[in-house]
C-alpha positions in Angstrom: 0.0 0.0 0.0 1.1 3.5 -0.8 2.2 5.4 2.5 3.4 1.9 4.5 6.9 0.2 4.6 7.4 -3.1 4.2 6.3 -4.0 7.8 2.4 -2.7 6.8 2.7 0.3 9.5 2.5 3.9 7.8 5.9 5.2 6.9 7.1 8.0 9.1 6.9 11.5 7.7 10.3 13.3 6.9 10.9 16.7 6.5 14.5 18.1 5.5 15.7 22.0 6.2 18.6 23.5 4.1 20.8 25.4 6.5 21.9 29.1 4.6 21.9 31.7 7.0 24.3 31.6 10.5 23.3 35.0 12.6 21.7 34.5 15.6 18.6 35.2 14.5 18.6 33.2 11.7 19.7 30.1 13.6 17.0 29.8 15.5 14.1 28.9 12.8 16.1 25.7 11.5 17.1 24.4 15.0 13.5 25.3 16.5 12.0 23.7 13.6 13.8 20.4 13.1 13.9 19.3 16.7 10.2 20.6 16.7 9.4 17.8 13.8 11.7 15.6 15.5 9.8 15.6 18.4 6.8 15.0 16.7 8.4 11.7 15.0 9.8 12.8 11.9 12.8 11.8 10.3 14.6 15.3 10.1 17.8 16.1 7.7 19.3 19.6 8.2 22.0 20.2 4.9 23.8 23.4 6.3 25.5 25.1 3.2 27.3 28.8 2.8 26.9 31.1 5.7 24.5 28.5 7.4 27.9 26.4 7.7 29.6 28.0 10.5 26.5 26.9 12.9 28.3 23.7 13.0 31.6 25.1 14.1 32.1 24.1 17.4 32.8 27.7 18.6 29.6 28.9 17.8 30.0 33.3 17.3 26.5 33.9 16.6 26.0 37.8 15.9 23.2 39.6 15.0 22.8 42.8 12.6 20.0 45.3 13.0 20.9 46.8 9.4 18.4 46.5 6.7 16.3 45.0 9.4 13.4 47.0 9.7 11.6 44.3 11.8 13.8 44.3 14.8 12.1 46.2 17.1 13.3 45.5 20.8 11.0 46.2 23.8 12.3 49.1 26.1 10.3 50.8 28.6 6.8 49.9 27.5 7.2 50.3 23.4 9.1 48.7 20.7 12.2 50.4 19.8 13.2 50.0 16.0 17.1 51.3 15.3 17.7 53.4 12.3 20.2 51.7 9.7 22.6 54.4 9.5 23.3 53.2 13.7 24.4 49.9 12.0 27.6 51.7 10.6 28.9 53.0 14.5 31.5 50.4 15.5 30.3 48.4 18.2 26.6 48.5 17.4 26.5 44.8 16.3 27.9 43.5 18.9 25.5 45.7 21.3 22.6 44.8 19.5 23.8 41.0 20.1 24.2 41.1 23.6 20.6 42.9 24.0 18.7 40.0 22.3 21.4 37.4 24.2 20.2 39.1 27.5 16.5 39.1 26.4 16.4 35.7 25.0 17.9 34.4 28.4 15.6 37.0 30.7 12.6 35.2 28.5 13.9 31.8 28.9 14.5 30.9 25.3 17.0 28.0 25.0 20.9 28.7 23.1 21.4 27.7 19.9 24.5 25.3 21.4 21.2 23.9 23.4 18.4 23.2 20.2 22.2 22.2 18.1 22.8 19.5 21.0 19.1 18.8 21.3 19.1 18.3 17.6 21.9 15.7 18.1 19.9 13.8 20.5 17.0 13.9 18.6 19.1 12.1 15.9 18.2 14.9 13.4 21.1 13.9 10.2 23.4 16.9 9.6 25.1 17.0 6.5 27.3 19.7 6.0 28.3 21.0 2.3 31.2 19.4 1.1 31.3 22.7 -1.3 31.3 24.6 0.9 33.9 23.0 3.6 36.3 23.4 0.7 35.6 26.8 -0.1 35.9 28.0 3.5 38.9 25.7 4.4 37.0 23.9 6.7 37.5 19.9 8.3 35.2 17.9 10.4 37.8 18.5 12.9 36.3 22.1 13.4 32.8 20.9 13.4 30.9 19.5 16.3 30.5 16.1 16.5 27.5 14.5 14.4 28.0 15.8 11.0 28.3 13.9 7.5 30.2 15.4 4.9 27.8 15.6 1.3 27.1 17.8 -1.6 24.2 18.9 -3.5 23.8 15.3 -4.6 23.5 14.2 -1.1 20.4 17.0 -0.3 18.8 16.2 -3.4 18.4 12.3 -2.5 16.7 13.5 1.2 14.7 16.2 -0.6 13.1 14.0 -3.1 11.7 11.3 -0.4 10.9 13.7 2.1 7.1 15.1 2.4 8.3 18.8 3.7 11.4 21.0 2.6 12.3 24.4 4.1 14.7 26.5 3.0 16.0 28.8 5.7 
């Protein structure tokens, strides 16, 4: 029957993620959503490629840019403070806007992305990280956190086809 393995039981639902963007902000969608799905019993691949890469480094520097951002509006004192772009160009302004949504994610008790990456691992969610793109950024597995498989395009492509969702993210 259509939708059952061999053993007559329905097949398990897969979904697989490709990995593109590594700011703090953008790590948390693929992590939240994979071990989200996982959770829920399915069969998860994350292919992390390009600047989505260094979240498997294991010295994770997650920043976070307000510029060209117009959405990042932080609470202070009652309202929702939106910072101009040109701000983005004063040296230091990254890394203050990093540590304010650090402090605010921890004050709210969202969990680190070193905690959904390691919850990911335990939920047995496959990481493959772009072969490509280990090359062109002279990285090794040696860099990377445990877990990992090495594949290309080829390799996403194969997951992608079977699997009943794909994100790109």
């Amino acid at each position: 029957m259509a939708g059952e393995n061999g053993g007559g039981r329905p097949a398990s639902k897969s979904m697989s993620i490709i990995v593109t963007k590594g700011t703090l902000d953008w790590a948390y969608p693929p992590f939240i959503l994979g071990t989200t799905a996982a959770a829920m019993g399915l069969d998860v691949t994350m292919f992390f490629t390009f600047y989505g890469l260094p979240l498997l480094l294991k010295n994770l520097d997650l920043q976070l840019s307000p510029l060209g951002n117009p959405a990042m509006k932080m609470p202070l004192a009652g309202m929702h403070m939106a910072m101009p772009n040109i701000a983005s160009m004063i040296p230091g302004v990254d890394a203050a806007a990093t540590t304010m949504m650090n402090n605010l994610m921890k004050k709210k008790g969202v969990a680190s992305i070193a905690d959904l990456r390691a919850l990911a691992i335990e939920s047995d969610i496959k990481m493959i990280a772009c072969q490509m793109t280990m090359d062109l950024f002279e990285y090794t597995l040696k860099d990377m956190i445990d877990g990992p498989v090495l594949g290309g395009a080829a390799s996403y492509i194969e997951v992608a086809t079977k699997s009943d969702i794909n994100l790109f993210i």
